[in-house]
Each structure stands twice: as C-alpha cells, then as structure tokens.
C-alpha positions as CSV (number, residue, x, y, z in Angstrom):
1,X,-11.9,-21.6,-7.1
2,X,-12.7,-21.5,-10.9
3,X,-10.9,-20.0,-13.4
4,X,-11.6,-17.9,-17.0
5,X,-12.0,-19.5,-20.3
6,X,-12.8,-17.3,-23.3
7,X,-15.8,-17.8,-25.3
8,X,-17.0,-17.0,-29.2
9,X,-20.1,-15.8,-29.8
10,X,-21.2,-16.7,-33.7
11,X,-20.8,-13.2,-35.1
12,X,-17.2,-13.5,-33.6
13,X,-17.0,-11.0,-30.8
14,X,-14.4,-13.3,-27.8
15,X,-15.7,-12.6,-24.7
16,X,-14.7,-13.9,-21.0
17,X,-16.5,-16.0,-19.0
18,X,-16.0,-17.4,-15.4
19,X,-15.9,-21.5,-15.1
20,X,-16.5,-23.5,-11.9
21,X,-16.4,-26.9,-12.0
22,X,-18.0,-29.4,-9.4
23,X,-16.1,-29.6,-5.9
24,X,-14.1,-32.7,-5.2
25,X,-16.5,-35.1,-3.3
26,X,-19.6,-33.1,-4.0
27,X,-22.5,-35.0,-5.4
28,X,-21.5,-34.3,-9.3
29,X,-25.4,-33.4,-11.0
30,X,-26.0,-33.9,-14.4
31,X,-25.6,-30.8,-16.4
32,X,-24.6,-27.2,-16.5
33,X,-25.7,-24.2,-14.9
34,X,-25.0,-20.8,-16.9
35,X,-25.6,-17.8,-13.9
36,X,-25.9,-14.4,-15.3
37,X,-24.1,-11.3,-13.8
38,X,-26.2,-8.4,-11.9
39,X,-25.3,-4.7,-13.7
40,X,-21.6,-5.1,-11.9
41,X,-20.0,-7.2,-14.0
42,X,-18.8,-11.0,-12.7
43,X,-17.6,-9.3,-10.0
44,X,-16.2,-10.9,-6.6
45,X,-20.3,-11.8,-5.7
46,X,-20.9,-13.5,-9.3
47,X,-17.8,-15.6,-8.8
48,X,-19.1,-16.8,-5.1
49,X,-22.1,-17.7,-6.6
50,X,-21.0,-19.9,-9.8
51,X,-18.9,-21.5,-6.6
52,X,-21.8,-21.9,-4.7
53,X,-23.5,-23.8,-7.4
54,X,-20.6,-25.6,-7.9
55,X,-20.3,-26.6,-4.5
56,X,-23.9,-28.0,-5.2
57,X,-22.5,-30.6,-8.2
58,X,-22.7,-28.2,-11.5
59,X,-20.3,-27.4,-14.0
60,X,-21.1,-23.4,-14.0
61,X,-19.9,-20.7,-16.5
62,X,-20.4,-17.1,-15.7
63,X,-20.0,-14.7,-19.4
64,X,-18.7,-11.5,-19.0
65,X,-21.7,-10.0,-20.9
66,X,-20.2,-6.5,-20.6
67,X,-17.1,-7.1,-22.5
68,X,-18.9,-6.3,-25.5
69,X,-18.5,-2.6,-24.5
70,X,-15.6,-2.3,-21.8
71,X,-13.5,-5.8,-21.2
72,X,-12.7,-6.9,-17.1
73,X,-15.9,-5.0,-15.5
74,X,-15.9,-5.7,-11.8
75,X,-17.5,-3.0,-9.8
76,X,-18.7,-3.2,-6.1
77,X,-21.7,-1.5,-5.1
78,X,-21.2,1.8,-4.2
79,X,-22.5,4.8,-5.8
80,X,-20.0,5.5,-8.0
81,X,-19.6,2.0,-9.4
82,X,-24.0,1.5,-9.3
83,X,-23.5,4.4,-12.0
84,X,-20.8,3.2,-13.9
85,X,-23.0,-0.3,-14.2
86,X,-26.4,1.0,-15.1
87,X,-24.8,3.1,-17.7
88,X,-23.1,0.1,-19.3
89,X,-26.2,-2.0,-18.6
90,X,-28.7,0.4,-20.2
91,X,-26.4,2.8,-22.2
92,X,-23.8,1.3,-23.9
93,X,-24.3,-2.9,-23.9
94,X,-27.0,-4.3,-26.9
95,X,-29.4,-6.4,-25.6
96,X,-29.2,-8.6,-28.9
97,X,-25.5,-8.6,-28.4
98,X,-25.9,-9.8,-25.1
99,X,-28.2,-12.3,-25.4
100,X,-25.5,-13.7,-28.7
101,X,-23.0,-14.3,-25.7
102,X,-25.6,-16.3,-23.8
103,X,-26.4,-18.3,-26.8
104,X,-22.3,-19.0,-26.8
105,X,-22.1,-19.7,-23.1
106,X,-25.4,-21.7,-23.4
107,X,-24.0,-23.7,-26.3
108,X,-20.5,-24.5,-24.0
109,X,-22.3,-25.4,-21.3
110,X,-24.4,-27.8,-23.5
111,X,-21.1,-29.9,-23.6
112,X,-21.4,-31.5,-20.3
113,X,-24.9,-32.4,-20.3
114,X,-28.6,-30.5,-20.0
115,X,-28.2,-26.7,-19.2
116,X,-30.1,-24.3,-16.9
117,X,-29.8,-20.7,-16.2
118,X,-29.9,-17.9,-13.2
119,X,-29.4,-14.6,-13.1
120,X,-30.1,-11.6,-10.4
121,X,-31.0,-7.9,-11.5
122,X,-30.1,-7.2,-14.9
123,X,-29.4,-11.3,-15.0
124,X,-32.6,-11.7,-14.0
125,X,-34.2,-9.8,-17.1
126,X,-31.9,-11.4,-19.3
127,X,-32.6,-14.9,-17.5
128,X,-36.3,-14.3,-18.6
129,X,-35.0,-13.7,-22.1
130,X,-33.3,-16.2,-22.4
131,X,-36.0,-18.3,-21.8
132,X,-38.0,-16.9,-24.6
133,X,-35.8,-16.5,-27.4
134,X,-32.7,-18.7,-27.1
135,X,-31.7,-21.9,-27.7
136,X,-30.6,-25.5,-25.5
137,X,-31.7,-25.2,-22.1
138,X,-33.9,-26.8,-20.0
139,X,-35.0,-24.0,-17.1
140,X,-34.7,-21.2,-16.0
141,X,-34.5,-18.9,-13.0
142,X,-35.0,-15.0,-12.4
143,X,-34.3,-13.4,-9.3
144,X,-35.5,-9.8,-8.9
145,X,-35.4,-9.0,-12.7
146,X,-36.1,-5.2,-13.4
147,X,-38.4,-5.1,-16.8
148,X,-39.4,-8.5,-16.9
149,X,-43.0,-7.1,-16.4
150,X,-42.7,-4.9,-19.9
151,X,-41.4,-8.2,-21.8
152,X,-44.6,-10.3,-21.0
153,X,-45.6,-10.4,-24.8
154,X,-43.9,-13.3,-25.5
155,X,-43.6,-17.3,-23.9
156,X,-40.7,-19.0,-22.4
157,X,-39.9,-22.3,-24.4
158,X,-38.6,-24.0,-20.7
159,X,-40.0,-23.8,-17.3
160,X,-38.9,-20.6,-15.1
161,X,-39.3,-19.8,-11.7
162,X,-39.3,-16.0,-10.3
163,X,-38.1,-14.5,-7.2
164,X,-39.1,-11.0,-5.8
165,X,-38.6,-9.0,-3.3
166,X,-41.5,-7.4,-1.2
167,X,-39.7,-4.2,-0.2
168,X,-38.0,-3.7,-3.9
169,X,-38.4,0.0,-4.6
170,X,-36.8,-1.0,-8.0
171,X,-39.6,-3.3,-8.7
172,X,-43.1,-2.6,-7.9
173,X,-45.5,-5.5,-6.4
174,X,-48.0,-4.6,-9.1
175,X,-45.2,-5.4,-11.5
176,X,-44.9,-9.1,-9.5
177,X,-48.5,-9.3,-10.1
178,X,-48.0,-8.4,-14.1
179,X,-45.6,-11.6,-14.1
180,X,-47.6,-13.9,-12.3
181,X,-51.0,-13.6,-14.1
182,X,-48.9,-13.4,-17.3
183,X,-47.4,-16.8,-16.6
184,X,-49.4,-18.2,-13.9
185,X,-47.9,-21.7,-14.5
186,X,-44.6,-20.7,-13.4
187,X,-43.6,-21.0,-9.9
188,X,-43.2,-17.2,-8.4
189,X,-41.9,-16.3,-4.6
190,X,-42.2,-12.8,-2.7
191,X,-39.2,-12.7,0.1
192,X,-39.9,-10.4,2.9
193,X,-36.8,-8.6,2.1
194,X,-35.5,-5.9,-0.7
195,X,-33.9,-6.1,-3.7
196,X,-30.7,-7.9,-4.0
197,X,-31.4,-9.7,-1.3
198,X,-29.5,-12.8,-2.5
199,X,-25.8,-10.4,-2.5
200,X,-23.6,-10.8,0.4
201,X,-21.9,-8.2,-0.2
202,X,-25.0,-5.4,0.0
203,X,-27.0,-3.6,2.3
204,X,-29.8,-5.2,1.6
205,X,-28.3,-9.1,1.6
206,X,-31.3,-11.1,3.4
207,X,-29.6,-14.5,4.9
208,X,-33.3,-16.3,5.7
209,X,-34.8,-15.4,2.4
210,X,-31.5,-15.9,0.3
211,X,-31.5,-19.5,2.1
212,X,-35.0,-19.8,1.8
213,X,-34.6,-18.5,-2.6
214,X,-31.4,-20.9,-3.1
215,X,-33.0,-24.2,-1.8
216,X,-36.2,-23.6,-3.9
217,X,-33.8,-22.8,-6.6
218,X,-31.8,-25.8,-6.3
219,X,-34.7,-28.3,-6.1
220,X,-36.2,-26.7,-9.2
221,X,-32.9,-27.1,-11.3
222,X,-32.7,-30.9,-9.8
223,X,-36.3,-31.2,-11.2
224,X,-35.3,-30.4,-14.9
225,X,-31.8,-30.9,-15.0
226,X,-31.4,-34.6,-13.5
C-alpha cells in the first residue's frame, strides 16, 4: 500500500503524486519507475498498478497530472465518468503543463537510481512524449496510446516499446502500422484483445494478453534499468 507525496513542478504549480515503494522481501531493482495515469485520474486501477510494479522491486510514483485543472480526480469507468475524463484530458489539462509535472516526477524519481516510464491511454501518449522531449530517463513504455501516430515527427532520446490492441476501435491498425515503420527499431506488440486491455477493472480487461504485455514489460525495464 503506498501513500501520497506532493510534488513541485519548476514553474511552481504542487501537484499529487502516488508512491510505492518495493515490497518487503521482493527482489529490490535498481531504479525508479514513473507510471502514467489513463484519462481517469490515479484512480483505484493506477494505484494497483504502481503496486504491481512495486511488488516487482521499483520505487514507483504515480503524478496526479490532472490536478493542474481539478485536484483528487478518480473516476471509474462508466459513461458518465469516461466524459468527465476526456473532457479534462483533451479540454481543460495543457499538454505542456503536463508534461512539466512529469519532468518533476521524473526528476524525484531520479533520486533513487535510473528512471523508466509507463503509461496506458492518455499515459501512453504522454509516455511517448516523454520520451521525446523530457529529461533523465532511461526507457520507456506505451501501452495503447491514442495519438501517438500524429506525433511521429519527432525521435525518442531512450528506447521505447509499444503495446496495441488488435480490436481497438480507438486506435486503428493502420495507426500501429504509422508507429512501427516510424520507429521500426523499437519493440511493438499487437494483443488479440481491445483497448484497455491491461485494466482489471473494465470490460475489456484481457488476463492472457495483460500477462503476456507485463512480462515483456518487465524484462524490457530490467534490460535498461539494471
């Protein structure tokens, strides 16, 4: 069970952010892991998963990206709440805003050793981002990030893996196909599954490829981080 520290990006905006540290007995890995939250806040599933990881031996903080335009956003994943989180994602929150408070996080995270990051949906765009324009980390991963495929004009700095999702109506296989010829040095998977397939807590949660996207995951962050 972690707990939340509060974080300062460098134009001074405080912001929340969720911290799991390595399990007692786990095999403690060398560096940090910074996961990014879908359009739903860090929400009950973003907190399982910064536990998951921390399960695995990482030091993991979570930012609260949308507390830049509403503070203690945790939806679930009804309608209701799906609207209330793509407005915030895509109405209200700044994509240079948000990617200040991953520089922050990234920076906090640098404390305890090499830092990679995750992030699913809306995390996975910014994930991809993150990778291009920011600072101290060592990898990256994107799971089923909407718009990566119209922000291929530019070159991650660090390694990054791609996950996708076959039956995505969200995202489009010719979209995949955009991503891998853009970066055909990066390692990309297609799940037979839909998007959000790594979330527990939806419809569309896929236990065989979520298994399958974690341990590929997991080796890749061992490969760069240890």
């Amino acid at each position: 069970m972690g707990q939340m520290q509060t974080l300062t990006s460098a134009d001074g905006h405080t912001f929340e952010a969720y911290e799991a540290a390595p399990v007692e007995g786990s095999s403690t890995r060398v560096g940090s892991l910074v996961v990014i939250q879908e359009i739903f806040g860090v929400n009950a599933h973003i907190r399982e998963v910064a536990d998951g990881f921390a399960a695995a031996g990482y030091r993991v903080l979570a930012p609260a990206l949308f507390d830049r335009v509403e503070r203690g956003v945790s939806l679930g994943y009804s309608g209701a709440d799906m609207m209330q989180g793509v407005e915030l994602a895509r109405g209200k929150l700044k994509r240079e805003d948000a990617l200040k408070d991953l520089q922050a996080t990234i920076d906090a995270a640098g404390s305890w050793g090499p830092v990679g990051i995750v992030g699913y949906c809306f995390g996975g765009l910014m994930s991809w981002l993150s990778a291009c324009e920011l600072s101290g980390l060592s990898c990256a991963v994107s799971y089923y990030g909407g718009g990566v495929a119209g922000e291929l004009d530019r070159q991650p700095t660090v390694p990054v893996m791609f996950h996708f999702a076959a039956e995505d109506a969200h995202i489009s296989q010719d979209d995949v196909a955009l991503v891998q010829k853009a970066q055909p040095e990066s390692p990309l998977f297609v799940y037979p599954a839909d998007h959000g397939f790594n979330c527990n807590h939806r419809a569309t949660f896929d236990e065989a490829s979520a298994e399958s996207a974690l341990d590929r995951t997991l080796e890749f962050f061992n490969e760069h981080l240890g």
